[in-house]
Backbone as numpy.savetxt, mean C-alpha at the origin, in Angstrom:
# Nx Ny Nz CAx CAy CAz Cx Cy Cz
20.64 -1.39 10.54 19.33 -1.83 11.00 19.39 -2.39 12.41
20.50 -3.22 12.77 20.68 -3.74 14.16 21.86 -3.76 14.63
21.94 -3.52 15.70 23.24 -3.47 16.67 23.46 -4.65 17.08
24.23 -5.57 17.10 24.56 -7.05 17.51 25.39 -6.77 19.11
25.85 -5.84 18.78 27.04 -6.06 20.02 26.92 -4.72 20.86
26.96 -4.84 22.37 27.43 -4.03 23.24 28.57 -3.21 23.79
29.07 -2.68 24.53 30.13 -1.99 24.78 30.35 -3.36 25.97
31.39 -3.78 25.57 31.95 -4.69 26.96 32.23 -6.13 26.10
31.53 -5.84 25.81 30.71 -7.67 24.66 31.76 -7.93 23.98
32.35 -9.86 24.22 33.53 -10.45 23.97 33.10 -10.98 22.60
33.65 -10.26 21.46 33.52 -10.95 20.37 34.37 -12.06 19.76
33.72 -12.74 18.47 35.04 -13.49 18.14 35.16 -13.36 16.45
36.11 -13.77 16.29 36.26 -14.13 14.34 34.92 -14.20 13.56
35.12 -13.39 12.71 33.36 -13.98 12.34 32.31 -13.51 12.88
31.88 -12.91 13.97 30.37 -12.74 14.69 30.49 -11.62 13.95
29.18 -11.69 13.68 28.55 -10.17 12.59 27.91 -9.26 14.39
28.51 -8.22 13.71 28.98 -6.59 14.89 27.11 -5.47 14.35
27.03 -5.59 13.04 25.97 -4.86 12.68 25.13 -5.46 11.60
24.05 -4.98 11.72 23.26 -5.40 10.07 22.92 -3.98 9.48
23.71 -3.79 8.20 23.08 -2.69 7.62 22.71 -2.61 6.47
21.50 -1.86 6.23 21.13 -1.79 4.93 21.03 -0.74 4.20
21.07 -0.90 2.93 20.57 0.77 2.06 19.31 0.88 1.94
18.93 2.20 2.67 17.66 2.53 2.53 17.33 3.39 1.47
17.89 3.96 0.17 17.93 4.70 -0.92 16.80 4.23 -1.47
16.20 2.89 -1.77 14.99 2.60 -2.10 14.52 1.62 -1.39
13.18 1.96 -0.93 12.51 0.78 -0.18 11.27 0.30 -0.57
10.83 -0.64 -0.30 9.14 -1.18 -0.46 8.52 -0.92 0.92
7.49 -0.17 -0.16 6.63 0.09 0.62 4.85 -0.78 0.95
4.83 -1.28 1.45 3.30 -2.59 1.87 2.35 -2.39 2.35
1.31 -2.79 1.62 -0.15 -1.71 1.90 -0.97 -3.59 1.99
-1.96 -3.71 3.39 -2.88 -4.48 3.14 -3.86 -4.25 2.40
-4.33 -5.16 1.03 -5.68 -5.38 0.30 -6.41 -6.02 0.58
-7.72 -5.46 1.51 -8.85 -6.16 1.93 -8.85 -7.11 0.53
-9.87 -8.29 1.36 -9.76 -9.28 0.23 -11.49 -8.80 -0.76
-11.71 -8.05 -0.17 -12.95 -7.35 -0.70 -12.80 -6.20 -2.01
-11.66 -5.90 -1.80 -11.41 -4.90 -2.61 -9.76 -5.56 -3.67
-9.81 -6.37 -4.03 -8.57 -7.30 -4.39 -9.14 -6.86 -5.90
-10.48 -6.85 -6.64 -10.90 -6.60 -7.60 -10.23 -5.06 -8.18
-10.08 -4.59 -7.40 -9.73 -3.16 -8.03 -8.32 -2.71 -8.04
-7.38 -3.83 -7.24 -6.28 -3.69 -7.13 -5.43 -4.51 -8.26
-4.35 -3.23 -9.71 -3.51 -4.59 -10.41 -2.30 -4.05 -10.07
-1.10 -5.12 -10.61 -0.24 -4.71 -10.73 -0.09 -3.33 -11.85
0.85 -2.90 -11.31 0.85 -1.41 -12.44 0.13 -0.03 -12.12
-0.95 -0.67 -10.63 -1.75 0.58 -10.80 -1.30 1.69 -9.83
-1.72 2.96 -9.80 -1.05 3.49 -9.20 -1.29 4.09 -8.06
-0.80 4.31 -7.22 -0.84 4.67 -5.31 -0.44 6.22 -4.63
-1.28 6.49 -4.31 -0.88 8.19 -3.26 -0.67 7.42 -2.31
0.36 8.03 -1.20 0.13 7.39 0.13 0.62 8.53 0.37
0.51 8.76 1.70 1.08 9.59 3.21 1.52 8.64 4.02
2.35 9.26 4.86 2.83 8.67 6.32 2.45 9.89 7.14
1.74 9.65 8.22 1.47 10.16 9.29 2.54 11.07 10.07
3.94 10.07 10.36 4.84 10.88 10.75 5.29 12.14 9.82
4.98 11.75 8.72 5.35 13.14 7.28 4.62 14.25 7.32
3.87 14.57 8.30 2.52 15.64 7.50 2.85 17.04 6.63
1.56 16.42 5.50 1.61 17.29 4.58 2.45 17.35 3.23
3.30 15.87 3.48 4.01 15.17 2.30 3.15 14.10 1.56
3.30 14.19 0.35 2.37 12.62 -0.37 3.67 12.06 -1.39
3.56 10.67 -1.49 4.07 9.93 -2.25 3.54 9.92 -3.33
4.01 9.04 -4.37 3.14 8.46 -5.25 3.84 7.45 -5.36
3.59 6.15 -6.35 3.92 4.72 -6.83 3.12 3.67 -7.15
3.98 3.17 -7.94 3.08 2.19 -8.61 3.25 0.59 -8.12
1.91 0.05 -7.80 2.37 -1.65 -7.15 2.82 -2.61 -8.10
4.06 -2.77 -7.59 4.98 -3.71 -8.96 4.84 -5.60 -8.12
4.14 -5.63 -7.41 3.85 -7.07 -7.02 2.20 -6.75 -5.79
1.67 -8.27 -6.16 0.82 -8.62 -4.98 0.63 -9.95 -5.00
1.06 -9.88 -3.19 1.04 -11.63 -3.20 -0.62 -12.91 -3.34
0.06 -13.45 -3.94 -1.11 -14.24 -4.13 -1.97 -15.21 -3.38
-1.51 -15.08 -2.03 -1.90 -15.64 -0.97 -2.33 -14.95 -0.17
-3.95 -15.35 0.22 -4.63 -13.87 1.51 -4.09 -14.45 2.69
-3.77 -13.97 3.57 -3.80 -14.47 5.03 -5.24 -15.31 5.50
-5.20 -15.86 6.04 -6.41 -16.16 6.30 -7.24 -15.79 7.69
-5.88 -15.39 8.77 -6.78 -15.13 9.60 -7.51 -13.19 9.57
-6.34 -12.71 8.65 -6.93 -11.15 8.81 -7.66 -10.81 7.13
-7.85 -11.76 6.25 -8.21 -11.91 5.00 -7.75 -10.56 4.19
-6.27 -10.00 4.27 -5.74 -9.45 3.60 -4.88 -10.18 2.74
-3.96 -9.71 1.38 -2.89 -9.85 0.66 -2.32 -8.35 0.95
-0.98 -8.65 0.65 -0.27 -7.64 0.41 0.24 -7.18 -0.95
0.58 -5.31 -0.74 0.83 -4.96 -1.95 1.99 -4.67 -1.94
2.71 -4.43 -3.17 3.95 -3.77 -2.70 4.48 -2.63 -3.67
5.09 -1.59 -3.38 5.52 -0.30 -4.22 7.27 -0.20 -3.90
7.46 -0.20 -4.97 9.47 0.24 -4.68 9.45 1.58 -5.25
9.90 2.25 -4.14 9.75 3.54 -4.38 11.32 4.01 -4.26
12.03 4.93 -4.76 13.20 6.02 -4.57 13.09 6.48 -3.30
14.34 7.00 -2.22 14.24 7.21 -0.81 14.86 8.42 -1.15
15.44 9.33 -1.87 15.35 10.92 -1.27 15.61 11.46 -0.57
16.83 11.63 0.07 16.58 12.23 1.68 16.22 11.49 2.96
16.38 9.85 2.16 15.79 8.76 3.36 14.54 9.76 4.51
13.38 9.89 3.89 12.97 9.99 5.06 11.77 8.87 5.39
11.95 8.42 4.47 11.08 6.86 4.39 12.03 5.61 5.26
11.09 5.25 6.61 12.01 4.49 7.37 11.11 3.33 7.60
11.94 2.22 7.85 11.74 0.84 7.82 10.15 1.29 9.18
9.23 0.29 9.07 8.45 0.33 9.90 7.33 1.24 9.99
7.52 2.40 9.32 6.24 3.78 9.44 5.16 3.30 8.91
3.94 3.90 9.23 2.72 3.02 9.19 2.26 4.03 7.57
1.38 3.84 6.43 0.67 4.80 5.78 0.00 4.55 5.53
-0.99 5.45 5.03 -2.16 5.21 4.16 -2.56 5.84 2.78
-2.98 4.79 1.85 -2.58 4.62 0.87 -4.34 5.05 -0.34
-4.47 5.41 -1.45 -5.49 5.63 -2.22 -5.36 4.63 -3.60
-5.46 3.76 -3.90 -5.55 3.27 -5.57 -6.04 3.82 -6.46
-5.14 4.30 -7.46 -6.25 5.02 -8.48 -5.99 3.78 -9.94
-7.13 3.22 -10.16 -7.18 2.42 -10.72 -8.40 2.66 -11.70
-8.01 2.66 -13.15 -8.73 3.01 -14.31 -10.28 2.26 -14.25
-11.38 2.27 -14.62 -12.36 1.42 -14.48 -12.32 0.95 -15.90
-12.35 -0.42 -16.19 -12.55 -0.94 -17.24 -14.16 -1.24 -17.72
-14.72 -0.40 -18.77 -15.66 -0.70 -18.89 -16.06 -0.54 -20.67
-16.83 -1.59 -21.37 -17.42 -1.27 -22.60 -18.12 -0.19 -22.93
-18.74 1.00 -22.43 -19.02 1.71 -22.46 -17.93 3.16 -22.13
-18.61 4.24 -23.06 -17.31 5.32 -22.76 -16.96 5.86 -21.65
-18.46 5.99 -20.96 -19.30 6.87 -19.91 -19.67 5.92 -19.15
-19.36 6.06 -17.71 -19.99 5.01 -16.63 -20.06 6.13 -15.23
-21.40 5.60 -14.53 -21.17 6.35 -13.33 -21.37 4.95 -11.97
-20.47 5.23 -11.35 -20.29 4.77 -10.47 -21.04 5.22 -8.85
-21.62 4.37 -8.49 -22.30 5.15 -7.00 -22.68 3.72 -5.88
-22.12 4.14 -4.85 -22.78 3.07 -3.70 -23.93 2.54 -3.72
-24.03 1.41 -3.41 -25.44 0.93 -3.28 -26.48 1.36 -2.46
-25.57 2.18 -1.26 -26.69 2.87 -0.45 -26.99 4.03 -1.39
-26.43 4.77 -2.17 -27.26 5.95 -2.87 -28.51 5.72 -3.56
-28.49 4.55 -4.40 -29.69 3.62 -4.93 -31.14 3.95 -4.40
-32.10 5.05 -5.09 -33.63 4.85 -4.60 -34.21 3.75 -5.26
-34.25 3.36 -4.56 -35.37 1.77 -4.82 -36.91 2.41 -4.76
-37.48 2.19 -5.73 -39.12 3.07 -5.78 -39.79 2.16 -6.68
-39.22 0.69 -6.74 -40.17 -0.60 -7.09 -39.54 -1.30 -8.34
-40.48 -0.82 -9.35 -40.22 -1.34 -10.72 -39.05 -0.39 -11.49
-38.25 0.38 -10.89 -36.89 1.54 -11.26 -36.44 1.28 -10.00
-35.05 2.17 -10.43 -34.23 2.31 -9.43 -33.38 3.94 -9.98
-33.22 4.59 -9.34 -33.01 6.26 -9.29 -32.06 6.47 -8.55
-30.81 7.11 -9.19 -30.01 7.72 -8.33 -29.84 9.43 -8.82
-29.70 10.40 -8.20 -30.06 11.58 -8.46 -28.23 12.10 -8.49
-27.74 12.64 -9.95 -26.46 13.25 -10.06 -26.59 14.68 -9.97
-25.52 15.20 -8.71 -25.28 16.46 -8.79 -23.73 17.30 -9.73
């Protein structure tokens, strides 16, 4: 991960020369708007891409989220330990990520739709399924 020392550079007993790590599995960290923290659990599960990858997708499941939002960017973080493969998953690459997260609901059948789809026409409210 880091080079400590130069070509020339007087070392002594003891000074650590490199830092290395195994990258065979890494975590991978996705910010959770604090808006959307409701739909995010542990267990659930994640597509991501990396940009530098195109045309590769991950998958994984978030096995932690911290319980503290930041406060100044009002995210938490998620986290996925994923298998590295061919290391081509490297410390630092940026991705973006999908939750697919079951909807829990008492009913069998639920439809889900933005609030902007919503016709408001007074005493109802109408949304039209294609």
């Amino acid at each position: 991960m880091e080079k400590k020392v130069n070509l020339g550079d007087y070392i002594s007993r003891g000074m650590p020369l490199y830092e290395i790590m195994d990258l065979s599995r890494v975590w991978v960290l996705f910010d959770v708007y604090e808006s959307d923290m409701s739909w995010v659990r542990v267990g659930s599960q994640v597509a991501f891409t990396i940009s530098s990858l195109p045309g590769e997708s991950f998958n994984g499941q978030i096995s932690f989220i911290d319980p503290v939002i930041n406060p100044t960017t009002r995210v938490a973080t998620a986290r996925i330990e994923i298998g590295n493969r061919g290391g081509k998953l490297k410390p630092e690459m940026f991705a973006n990520a999908v939750v697919k997260t079951p909807l829990r609901s008492g009913k069998k059948e639920s439809l889900m739709v933005p609030k902007s789809a919503v016709m408001w026409t007074g005493p109802r409210s109408v949304v039209y399924e294609k």
